[in-house]
N, C-alpha and C positions, 0 to 999 in steps of 0.2 A: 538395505534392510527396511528403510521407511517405507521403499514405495511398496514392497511386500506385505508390509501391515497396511497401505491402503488398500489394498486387490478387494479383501472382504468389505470395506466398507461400500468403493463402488459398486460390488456386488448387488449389495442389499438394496442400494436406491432402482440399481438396474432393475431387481427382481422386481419391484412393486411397478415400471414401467413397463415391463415383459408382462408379468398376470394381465394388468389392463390391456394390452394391445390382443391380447390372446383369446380375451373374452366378450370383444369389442369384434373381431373376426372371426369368433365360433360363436358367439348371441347376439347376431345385430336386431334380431327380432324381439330380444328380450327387454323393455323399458328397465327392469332391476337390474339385472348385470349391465345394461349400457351406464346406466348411472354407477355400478359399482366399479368398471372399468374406468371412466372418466374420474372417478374419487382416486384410483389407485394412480392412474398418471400424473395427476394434480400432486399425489403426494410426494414425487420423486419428483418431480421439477423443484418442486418448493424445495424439499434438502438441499437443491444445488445450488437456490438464488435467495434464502430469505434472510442467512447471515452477513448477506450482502450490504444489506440496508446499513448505510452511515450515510455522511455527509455527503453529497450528491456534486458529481463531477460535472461540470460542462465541458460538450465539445465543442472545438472550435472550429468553424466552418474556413472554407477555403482561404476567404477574402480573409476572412482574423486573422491568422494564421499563417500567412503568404512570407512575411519576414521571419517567424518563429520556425517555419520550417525549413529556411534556407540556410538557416543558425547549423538546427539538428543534424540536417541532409552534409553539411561540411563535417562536422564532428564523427557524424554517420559513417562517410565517403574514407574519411583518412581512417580509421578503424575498421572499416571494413566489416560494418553489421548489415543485416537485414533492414528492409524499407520499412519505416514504422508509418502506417497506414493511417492514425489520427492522436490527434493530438486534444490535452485538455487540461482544464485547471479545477479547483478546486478550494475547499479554505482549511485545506492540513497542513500544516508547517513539516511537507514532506516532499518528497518526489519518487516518481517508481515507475517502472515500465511493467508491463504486462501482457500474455499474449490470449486475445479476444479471439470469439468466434471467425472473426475476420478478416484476423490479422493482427501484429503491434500494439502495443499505447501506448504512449508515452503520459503521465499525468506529472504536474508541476504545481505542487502547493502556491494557492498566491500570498501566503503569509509570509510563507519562504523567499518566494521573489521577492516582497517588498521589504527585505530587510536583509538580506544580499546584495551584493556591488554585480561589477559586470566579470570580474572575473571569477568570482565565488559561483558566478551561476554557472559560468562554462565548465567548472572544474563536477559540479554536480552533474550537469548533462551530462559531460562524457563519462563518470562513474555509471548513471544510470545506463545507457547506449551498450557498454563495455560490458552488460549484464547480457544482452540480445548476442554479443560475440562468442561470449564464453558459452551460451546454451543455457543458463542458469532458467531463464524464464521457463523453456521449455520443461527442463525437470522440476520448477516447484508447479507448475499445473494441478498433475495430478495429487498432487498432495494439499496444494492449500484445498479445492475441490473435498477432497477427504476433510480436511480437518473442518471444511465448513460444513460439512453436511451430521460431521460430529458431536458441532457446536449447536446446530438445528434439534437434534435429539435429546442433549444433553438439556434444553432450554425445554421441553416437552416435557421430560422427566419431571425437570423440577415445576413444572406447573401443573403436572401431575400429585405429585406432594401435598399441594395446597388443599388444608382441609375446609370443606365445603359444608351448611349444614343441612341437615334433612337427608343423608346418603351414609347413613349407617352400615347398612348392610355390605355392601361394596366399595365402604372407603377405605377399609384394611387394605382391600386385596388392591384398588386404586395407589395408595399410598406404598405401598411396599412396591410394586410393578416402578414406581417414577424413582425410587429410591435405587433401583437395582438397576435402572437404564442410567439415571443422572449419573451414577458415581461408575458403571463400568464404561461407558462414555467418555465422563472426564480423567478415567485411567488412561483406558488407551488415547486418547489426545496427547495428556501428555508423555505418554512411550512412544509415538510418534516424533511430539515435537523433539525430545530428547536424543531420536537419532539422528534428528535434521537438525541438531544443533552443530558438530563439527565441519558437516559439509557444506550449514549455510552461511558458518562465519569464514571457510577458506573461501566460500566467493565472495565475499565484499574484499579480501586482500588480490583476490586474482583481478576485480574488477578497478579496483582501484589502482596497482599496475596498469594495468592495460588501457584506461584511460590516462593517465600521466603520459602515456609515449604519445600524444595526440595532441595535449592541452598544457603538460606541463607538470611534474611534482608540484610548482610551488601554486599553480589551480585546483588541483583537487585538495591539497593541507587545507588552501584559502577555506575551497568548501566546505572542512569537516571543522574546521574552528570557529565557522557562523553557527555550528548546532548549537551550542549551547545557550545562544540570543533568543530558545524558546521559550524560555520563561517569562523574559521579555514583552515578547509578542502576546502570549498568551492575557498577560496581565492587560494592555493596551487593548485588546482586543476586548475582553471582559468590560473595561470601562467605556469604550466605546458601546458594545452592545446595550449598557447599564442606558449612556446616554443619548442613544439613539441618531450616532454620525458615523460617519464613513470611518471603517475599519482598516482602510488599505493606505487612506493619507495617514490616520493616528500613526499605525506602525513604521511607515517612510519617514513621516515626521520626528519620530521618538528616537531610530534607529540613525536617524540621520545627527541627531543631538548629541548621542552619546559621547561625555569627552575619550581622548584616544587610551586614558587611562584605567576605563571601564571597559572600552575594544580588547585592551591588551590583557587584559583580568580574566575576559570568558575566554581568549583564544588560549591562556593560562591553564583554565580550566576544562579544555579540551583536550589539553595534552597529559594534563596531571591524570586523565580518564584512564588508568589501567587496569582496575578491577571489574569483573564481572559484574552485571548487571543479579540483583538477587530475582531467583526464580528463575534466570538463565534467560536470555536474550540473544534472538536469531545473526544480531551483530556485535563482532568485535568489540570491546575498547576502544575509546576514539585513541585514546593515547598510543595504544601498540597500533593502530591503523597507519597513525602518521609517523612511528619512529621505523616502521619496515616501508613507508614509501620513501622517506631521509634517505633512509639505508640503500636503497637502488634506485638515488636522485634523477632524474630525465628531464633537459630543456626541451621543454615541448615549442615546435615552430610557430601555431597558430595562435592568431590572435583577431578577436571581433570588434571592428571599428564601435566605440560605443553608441556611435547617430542609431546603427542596427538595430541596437537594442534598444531604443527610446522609440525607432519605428513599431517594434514589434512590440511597443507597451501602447501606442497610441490604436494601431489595429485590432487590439483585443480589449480595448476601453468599453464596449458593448458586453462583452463576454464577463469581465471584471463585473460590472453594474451585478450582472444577473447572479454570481457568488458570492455579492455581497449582503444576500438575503440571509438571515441570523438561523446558525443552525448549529449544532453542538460538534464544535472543532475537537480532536483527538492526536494528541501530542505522541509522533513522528518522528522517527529518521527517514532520511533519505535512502533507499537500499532497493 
């Protein structure tokens, strides 16, 4: 039902890229319509890429990369996912896959690395990978699509609102127009997200299954009872920025401090996690996440020599420097 309330939204962005092309090959002699064609395509691109803008991911070139993706490529191999084409990091205290124009992502919060052990991080991976198996990535496409181009409108409207002075005449009819696009906008968003609520929380339980047969029930728990270390981070991260030092030793430093009685506090508070998120949240409860992977426990075979992963932190020590540039982090699940 979600994706049928997206059909009209891509509609709409199509239509404004159809007019332009159409007018751009029935008036190439006209300077006005070519410019009005090029304004109409301009504006359907933008709905599809301007809510995009957040914290700015790097990717990791080959040579960075080379140990990070032999990690994957195993996790990949025993699950039995699709190639994921590039890989990158980031400063979200998150991880996610996604599938680009040209394939896969893989993206991996470096907040999140650095305050995860080696096997919290494998149990993430394979939840994230286990999302490429199930298909999930392919069906939120068109919808996250939708809901950004939602949220692109919904932001016009309300800057449409804003009264202006010297624009009497037309700031009625201005202000009402932003008022009528912001709020039926932000209706249907959320009547979308509302029907992608139960079928985006059974895949974080299908994914997390099906990563457990690869790495382990007791990898993936490991991973979802470091979430709640973002507070943490968050906090470390704030004071570092405040004082202008590396953000990624503060948090390995702090994270590494912790006594084991504050470890066992947040993993406490991971599990105690069984109420919904208010306003509804695309994922589960950590709590019922980890008592249905208990529930249908699996020793998983594999295991990453740790030297791997101190390799694949020393090759992407370049890649690290360049996301350590101060930019406003946005507090994340893994999913």
């Amino acid at each position: 039902m979600a994706l049928l309330l997206a059909i009209p939204v891509h509609a709409t962005g199509l239509a404004f890229a159809a007019c332009g092309l159409a007018l751009l090959v029935t008036q190439p002699l006209s300077v006005y319509l070519v410019v009005v064609s090029v304004i109409l395509v301009g504006v359907s691109a933008a709905l599809y890429t301007v809510a995009t803008k957040s914290t700015r991911a790097r990717a990791l070139g080959a040579e960075e990369s080379e140990e990070l993706r032999a990690i994957v490529d195993e996790v990949r191999h025993e699950l039995g996912a699709p190639r994921i084409r590039r890989l990158r990091i980031d400063r979200e205290f998150n991880a996610s896959v996604w599938r680009g124009w040209l394939g896969n992502e893989l993206t991996f919060g470096w907040p999140l690395w650095c305050a995860t052990t080696d096997v919290e991080r494998l149990g993430i991976i394979g939840h994230e990978v286990a999302h490429l198996v199930n298909g999930d990535v392919l069906r939120r496409r068109p919808l996250g699509l939708a809901l950004r181009m939602l949220t692109n409108w919904h932001d016009e409207g309300q800057r449409m609102r804003i009264r202006r002075p010297r624009t009497r005449g037309l700031q009625i009819v201005r202000v009402f127009v932003g008022w009528v696009l912001a709020h039926a906008t932000a209706w249907y968003r959320a009547l979308i997200l509302k029907l992608m609520l139960s079928q985006s929380q059974r895949a974080e339980y299908r994914a997390d299954l099906l990563a457990a047969r690869a790495v382990g029930t007791s990898a993936v728990v490991a991973g979802l009872t470091a979430l709640p270390r973002d507070s943490v981070v968050m906090r470390v991260m704030r004071t570092a920025q405040e004082k202008g030092t590396d953000p990624w030793k503060a948090i390995t430093d702090r994270v590494a401090s912790l006594p084991p009685t504050e470890l066992r506090r947040l993993a406490l508070k991971a599990r105690a996690e069984t109420a919904p998120t208010p306003g509804g949240d695309t994922h589960p409860p950590l709590g019922r996440r980890i008592a249905v992977l208990e529930a249908h426990e699996v020793h998983g075979q594999m295991r990453i020599d740790p030297g791997r992963w101190r390799r694949a932190e020393r090759q992407m020590s370049n890649a690290v420097r360049d996301v350590a540039v101060v930019r406003r982090a946005k507090r994340r699940r893994f999913g």
